[in-house]
C-alpha positions as CSV (number, residue, x, y, z in Angstrom):
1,X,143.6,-16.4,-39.4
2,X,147.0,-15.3,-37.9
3,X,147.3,-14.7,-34.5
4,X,148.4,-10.8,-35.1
5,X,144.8,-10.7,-37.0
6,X,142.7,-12.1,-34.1
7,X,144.6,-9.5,-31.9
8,X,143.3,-6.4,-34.1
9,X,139.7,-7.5,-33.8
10,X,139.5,-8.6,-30.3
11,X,138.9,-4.8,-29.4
12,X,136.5,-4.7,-31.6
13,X,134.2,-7.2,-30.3
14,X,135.1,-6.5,-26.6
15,X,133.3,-2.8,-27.4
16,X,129.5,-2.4,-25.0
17,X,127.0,-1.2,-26.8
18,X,124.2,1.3,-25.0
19,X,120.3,-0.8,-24.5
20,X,117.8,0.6,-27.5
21,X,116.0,3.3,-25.7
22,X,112.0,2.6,-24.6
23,X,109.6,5.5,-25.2
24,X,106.9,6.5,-22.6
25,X,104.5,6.2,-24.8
26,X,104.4,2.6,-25.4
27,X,104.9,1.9,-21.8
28,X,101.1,3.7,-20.8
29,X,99.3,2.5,-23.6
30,X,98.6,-1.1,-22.4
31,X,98.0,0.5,-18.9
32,X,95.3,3.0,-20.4
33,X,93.7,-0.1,-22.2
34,X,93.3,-1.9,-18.9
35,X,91.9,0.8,-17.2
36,X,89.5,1.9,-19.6
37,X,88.4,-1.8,-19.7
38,X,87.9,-2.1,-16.4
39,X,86.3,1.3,-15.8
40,X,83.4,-0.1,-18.8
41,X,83.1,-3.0,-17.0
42,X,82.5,-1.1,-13.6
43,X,80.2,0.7,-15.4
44,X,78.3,-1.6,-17.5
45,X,77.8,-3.6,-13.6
46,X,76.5,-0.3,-11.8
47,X,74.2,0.3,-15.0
48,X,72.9,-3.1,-14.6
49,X,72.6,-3.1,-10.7
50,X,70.8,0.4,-11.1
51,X,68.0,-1.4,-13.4
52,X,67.7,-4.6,-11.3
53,X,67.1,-2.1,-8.5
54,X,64.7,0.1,-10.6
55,X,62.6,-3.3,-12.0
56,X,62.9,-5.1,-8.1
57,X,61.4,-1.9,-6.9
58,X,58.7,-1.3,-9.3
59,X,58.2,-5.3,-8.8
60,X,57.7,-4.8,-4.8
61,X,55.1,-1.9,-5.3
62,X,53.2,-3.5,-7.3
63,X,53.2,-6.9,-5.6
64,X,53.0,-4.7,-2.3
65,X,49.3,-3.0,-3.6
66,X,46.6,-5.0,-2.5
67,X,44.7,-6.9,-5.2
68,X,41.6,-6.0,-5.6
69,X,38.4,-6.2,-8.0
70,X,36.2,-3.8,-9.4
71,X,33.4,-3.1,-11.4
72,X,31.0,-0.6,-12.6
73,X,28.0,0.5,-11.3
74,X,24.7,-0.3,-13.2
75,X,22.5,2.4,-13.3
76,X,18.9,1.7,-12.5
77,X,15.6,4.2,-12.9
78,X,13.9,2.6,-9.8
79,X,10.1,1.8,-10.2
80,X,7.4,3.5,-8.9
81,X,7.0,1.7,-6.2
82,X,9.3,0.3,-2.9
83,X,9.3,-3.8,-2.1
84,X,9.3,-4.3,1.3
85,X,8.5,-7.4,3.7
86,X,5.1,-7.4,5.4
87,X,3.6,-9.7,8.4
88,X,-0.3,-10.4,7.9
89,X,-2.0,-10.3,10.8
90,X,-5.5,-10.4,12.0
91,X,-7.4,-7.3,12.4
92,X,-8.5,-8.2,15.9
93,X,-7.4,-11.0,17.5
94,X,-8.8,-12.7,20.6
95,X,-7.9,-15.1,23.2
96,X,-10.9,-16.2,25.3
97,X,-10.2,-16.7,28.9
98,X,-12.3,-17.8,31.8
99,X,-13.7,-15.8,34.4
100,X,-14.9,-18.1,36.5
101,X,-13.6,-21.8,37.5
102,X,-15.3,-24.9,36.9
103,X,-15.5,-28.2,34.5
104,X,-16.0,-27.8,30.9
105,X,-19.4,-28.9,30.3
106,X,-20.1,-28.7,26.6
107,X,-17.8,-26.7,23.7
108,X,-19.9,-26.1,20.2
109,X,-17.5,-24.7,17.6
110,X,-13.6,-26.1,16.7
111,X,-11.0,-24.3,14.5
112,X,-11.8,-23.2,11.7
113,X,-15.4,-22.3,12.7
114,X,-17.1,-18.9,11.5
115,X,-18.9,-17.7,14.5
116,X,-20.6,-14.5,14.8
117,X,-21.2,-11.8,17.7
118,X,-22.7,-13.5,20.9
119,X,-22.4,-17.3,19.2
120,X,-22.1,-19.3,22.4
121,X,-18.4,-21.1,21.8
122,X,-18.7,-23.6,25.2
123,X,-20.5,-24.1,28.8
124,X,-18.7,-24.3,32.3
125,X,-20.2,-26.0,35.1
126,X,-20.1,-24.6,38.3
127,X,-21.5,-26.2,41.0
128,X,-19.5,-24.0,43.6
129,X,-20.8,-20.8,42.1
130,X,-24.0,-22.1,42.2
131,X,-23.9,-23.1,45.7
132,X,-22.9,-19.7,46.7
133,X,-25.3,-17.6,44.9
134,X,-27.5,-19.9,46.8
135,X,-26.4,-18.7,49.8
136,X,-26.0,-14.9,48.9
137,X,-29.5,-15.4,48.1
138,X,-30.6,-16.4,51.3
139,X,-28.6,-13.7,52.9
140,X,-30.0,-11.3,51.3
141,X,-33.9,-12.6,51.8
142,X,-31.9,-12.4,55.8
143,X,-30.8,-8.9,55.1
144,X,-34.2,-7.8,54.0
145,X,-36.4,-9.1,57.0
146,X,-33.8,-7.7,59.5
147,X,-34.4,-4.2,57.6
148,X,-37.9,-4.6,57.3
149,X,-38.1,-5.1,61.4
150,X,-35.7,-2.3,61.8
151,X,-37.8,0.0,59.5
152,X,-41.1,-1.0,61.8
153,X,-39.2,-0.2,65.4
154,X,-37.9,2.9,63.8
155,X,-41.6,3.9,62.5
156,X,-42.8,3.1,66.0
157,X,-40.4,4.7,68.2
158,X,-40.9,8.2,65.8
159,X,-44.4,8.3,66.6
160,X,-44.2,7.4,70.7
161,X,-41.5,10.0,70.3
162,X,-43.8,12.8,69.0
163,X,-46.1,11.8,72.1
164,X,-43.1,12.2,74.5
165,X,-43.6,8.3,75.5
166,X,-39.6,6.8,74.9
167,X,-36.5,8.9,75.2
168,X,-35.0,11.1,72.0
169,X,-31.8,8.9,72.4
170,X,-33.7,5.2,72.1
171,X,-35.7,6.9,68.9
172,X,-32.3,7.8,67.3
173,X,-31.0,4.2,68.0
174,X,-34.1,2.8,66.2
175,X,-33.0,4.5,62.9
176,X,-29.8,4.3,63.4
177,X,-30.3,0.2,63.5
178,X,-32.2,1.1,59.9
179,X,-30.0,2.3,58.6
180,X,-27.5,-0.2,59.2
181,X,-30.0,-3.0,58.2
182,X,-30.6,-0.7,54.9
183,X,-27.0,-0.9,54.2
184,X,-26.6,-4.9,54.8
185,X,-29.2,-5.1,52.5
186,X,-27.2,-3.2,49.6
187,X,-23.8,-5.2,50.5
188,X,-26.3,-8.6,49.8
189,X,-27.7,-7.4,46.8
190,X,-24.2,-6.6,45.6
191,X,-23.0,-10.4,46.5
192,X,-25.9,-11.9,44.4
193,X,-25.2,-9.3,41.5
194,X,-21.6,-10.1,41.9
195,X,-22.6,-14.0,41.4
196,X,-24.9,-13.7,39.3
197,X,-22.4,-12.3,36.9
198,X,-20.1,-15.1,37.8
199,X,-22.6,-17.9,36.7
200,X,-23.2,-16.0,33.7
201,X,-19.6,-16.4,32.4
202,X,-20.4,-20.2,32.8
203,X,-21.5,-19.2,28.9
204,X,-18.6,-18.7,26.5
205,X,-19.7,-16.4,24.0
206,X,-17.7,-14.9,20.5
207,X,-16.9,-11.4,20.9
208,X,-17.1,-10.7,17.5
209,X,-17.4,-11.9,14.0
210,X,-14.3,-14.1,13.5
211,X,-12.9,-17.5,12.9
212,X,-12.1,-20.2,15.7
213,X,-7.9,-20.3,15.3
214,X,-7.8,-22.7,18.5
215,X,-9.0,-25.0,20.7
216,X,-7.7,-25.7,24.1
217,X,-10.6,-27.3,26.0
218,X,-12.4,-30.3,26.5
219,X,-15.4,-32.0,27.8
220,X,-14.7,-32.7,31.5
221,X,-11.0,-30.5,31.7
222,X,-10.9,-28.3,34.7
223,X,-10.9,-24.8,34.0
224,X,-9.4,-21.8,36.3
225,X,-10.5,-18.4,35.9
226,X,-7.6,-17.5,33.9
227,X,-8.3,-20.0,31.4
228,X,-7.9,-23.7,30.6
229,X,-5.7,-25.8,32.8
230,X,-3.6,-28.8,32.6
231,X,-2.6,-31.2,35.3
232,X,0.2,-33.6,35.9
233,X,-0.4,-35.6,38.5
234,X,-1.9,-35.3,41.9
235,X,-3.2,-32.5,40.6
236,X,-0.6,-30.5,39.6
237,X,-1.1,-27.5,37.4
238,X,1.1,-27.1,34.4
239,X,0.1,-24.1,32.8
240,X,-3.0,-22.3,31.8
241,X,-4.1,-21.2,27.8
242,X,-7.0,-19.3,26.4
243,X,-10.4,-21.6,26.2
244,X,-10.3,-20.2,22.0
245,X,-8.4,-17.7,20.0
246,X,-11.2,-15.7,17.7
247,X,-9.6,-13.7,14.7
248,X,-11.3,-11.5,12.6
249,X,-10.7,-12.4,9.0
250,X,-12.5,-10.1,7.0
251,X,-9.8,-7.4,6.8
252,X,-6.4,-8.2,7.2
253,X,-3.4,-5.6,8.5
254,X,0.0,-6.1,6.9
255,X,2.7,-4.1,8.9
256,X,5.8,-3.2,7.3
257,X,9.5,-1.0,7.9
258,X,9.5,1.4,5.6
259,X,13.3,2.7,5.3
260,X,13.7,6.4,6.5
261,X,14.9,7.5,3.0
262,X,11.4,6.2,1.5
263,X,9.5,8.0,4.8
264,X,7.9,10.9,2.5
265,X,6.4,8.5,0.2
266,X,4.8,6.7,3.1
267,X,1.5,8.6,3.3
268,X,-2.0,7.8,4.3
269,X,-3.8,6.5,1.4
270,X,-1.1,5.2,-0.9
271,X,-1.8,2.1,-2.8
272,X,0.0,-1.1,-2.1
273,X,0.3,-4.3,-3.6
274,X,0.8,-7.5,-2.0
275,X,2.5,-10.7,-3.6
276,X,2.6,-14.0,-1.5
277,X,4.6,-16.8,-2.6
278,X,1.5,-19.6,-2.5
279,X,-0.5,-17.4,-5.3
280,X,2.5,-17.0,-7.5
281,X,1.4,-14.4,-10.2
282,X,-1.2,-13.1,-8.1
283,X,-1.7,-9.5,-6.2
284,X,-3.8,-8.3,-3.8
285,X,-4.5,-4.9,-3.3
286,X,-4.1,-2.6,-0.2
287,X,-4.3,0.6,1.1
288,X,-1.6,2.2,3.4
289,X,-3.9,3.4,6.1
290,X,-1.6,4.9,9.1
291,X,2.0,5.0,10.3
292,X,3.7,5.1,13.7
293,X,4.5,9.1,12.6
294,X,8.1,8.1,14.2
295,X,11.5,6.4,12.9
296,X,12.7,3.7,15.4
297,X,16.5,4.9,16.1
298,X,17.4,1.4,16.5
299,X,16.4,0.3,12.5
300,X,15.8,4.0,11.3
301,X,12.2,2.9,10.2
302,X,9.0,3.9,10.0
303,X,6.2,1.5,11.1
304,X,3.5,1.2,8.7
305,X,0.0,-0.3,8.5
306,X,-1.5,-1.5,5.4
307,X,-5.0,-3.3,5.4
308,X,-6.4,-5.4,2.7
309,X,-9.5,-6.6,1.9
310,X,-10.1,-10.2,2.3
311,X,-13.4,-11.2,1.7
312,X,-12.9,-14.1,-0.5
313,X,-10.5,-15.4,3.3
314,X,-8.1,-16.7,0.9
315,X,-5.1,-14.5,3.0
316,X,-4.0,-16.1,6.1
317,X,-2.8,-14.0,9.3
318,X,0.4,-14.7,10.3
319,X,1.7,-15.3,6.4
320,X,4.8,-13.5,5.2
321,X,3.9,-11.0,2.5
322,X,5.8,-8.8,0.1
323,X,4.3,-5.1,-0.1
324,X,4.7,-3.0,-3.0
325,X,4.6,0.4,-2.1
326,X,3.6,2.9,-4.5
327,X,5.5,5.4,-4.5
328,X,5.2,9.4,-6.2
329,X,8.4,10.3,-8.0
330,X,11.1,7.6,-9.5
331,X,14.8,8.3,-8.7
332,X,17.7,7.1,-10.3
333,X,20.0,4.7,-8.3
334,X,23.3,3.0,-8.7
335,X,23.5,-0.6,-8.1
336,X,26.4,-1.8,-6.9
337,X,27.6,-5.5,-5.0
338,X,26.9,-5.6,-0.9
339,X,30.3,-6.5,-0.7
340,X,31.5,-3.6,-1.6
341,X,30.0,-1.9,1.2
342,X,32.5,-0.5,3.8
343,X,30.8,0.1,7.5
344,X,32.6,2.9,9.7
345,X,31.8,5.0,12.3
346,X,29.6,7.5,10.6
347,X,27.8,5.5,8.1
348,X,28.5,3.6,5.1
349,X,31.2,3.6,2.3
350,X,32.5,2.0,-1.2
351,X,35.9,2.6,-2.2
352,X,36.4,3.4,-5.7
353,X,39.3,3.7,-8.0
354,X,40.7,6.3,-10.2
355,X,42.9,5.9,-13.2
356,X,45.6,5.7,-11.3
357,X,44.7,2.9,-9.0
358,X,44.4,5.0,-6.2
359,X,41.9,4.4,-3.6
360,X,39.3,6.9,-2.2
361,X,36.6,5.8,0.1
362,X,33.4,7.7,-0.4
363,X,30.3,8.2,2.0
364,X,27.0,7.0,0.6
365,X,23.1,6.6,1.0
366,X,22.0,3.2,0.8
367,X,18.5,2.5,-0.5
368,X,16.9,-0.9,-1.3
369,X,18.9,-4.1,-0.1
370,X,18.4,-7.1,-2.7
371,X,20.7,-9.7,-0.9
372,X,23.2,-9.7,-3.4
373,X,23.0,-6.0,-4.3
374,X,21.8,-2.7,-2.9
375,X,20.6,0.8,-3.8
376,X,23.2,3.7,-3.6
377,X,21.1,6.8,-3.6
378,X,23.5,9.5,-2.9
379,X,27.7,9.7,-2.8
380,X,28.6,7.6,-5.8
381,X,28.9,9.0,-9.3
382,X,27.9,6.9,-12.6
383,X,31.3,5.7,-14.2
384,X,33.3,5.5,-10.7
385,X,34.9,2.1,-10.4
386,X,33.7,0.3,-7.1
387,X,36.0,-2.1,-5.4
388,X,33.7,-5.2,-5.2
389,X,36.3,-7.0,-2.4
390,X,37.3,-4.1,-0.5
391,X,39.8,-5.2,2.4
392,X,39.4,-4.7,5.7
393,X,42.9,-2.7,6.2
394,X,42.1,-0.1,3.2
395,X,43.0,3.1,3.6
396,X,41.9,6.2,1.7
397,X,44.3,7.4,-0.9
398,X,46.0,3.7,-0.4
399,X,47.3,2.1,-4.3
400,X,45.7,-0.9,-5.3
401,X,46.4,-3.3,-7.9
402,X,43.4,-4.1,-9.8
403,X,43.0,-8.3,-10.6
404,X,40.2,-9.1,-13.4
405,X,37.3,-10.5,-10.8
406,X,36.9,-13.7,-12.0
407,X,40.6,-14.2,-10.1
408,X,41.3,-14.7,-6.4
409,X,42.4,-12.0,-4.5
410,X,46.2,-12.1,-3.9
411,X,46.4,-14.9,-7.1
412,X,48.9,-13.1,-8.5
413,X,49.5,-12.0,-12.5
């Protein structure tokens, strides 16, 4: 190419073209993208922290209820009668005591001996008594001569008198002196009656029909007049017992604590049935024949006394018993675990739960106590749900979460 030819193109290519021109449009969209992208992801994170929130919460409450165990109450007709424990005791019972001191001299009957009224039991010897009834004896024959020569001067001295031979005032101390010999004569005859009745104790007799239940003399063993002594060297006295112990046999009393809610059934005359665990399939009958006609405010019960006929001797006094009362009228009861029982200030509770797991502690009338389970007489409806493992921080209207009971409490789901 010529050198003129360069020259006419050279303008041509040394022309500046204006940049393309860039619309708006394509400039925001990316932007838009990136902030719609981050404005999902801000809210996909808040959606998600909102629901970890929701489930951690509901989580919490229900970890936060305590765990407890329920269970529905069984409903029981009770019988016609009430089971309550007895004490068999003797209708009278006797310890024999000593009224006078001495050595024991002979004894005739040992436990287990049937002895009737005025059956001599044992023989003191007292050779002190004796002695002195000897001697009140003689002061009383003493007694008796003085008065007799007293009686004579006084005789005497009353007739001079009515002859005007001795002096009014020597007369009246003649019978005064009678008088006073009269009245040593009583206080003599009072010392050998008072003796007498001494020596006559030195005979031990039953006071009644019984059985000998013990034994606490021997031949030769001191005896005090409170009973039979022991010694322990030089002498020494270690305590005293009854000579016997005599207990009528033939009718027994059985004492029971009758619960102040069964009080009106507890009526003279009711019939009772008695079940002792050494005649296993046995029973003895009864009769309820008084009460104390007061509840003790420390058990709220009513002292009872049944007697039972036992002729045959094979109840022992002193056995434990089980008394079935008899009662009128049966009432339905609700039978629920003694666990569940709640003690507060004015009585007893259960806490139940409703359909939703709320709490509510309810007042109620215990009845029978089985160990294991008692008698709710008044407060709880059939169909309420009973907490069996109540804790000792539940409040009323407090939610639970209810655990199947064969779990530990606080085991977790």
């Amino acid at each position: 190419m010529s050198t003129e030819d360069q020259s006419q193109h050279k303008p041509e290519l040394m022309q500046h073209h204006p940049p393309p021109k860039v619309s708006r449009a394509s400039v925001l969209t990316p932007v838009f993208v990136v902030f719609v992208v981050t404005v999902a992801f801000a809210v996909v994170g808040i959606v998600k922290r909102q629901h970890s929130s929701t489930v951690l919460a509901k989580y919490t409450d229900t970890v936060s209820a305590p765990p407890v165990s329920v269970e529905m109450p069984a409903v029981r007709q009770t019988a016609q009668e009430i089971v309550l424990p007895g004490n068999i005791q003797a209708f009278s019972m006797a310890p024999i005591y000593a009224r006078t001191p001495g050595y024991v001299k002979a004894w005739y009957h040992d436990i287990g001996s049937h002895v009737k009224k005025g059956d001599l039991l044992a023989v003191i010897e007292t050779p002190e008594v004796d002695q002195q009834l000897v001697q009140a004896k003689a002061d009383l024959a003493t007694a008796q001569s003085n008065a007799a020569l007293a009686k004579t001067t006084a005789d005497r001295y009353q007739d001079l008198m009515s002859k005007n031979a001795v002096a009014q005032q020597d007369t009246d101390n003649a019978v005064s002196q009678l008088q006073a010999r009269l009245t040593a004569v009583n206080s003599a005859e009072a010392n050998v009656h008072r003796l007498e009745e001494l020596q006559s104790f030195e005979r031990i007799v039953a006071p009644f029909d019984g059985v000998v239940t013990a034994r606490n003399i021997d031949f030769g063993q001191l005896i005090s007049a409170t009973g039979s002594t022991t010694t322990a060297g030089a002498g020494t006295i270690v305590g005293n017992k009854a000579m016997f112990e005599i207990s009528a046999l033939s009718t027994l009393r059985v004492f029971i604590n009758v619960p102040q809610i069964y009080s009106p059934d507890a009526k003279n005359g009711v019939t009772a049935t008695l079940t002792l665990p050494q005649y296993p399939g046995r029973k003895f009958e009864g009769r309820l024949v008084r009460t104390s006609d007061a509840v003790d405010p420390a058990t709220r019960t009513l002292l009872a006394e049944v007697d039972v006929n036992n002729a045959s001797g094979e109840l022992l006094p002193g056995s434990y018993t089980e008394v079935h009362l008899h009662t009128q009228n049966a009432a339905p009861a609700l039978i629920v675990a003694a666990t569940g029982l709640i003690l507060e200030a004015d009585g007893l509770h259960v806490a139940t739960v409703d359909e939703n797991s709320i709490a509510h502690l309810v007042r109620v009338t215990p009845g029978r106590d089985y160990g294991t389970t008692i008698e709710i007489l008044n407060g709880l409806k059939p169909g309420q749900s009973v907490i069996t493992n109540p804790p000792d921080s539940l409040n009323d209207g407090e939610k639970v979460r209810v655990v199947p009971a064969h779990k530990e409490p606080g085991a977790g789901q």
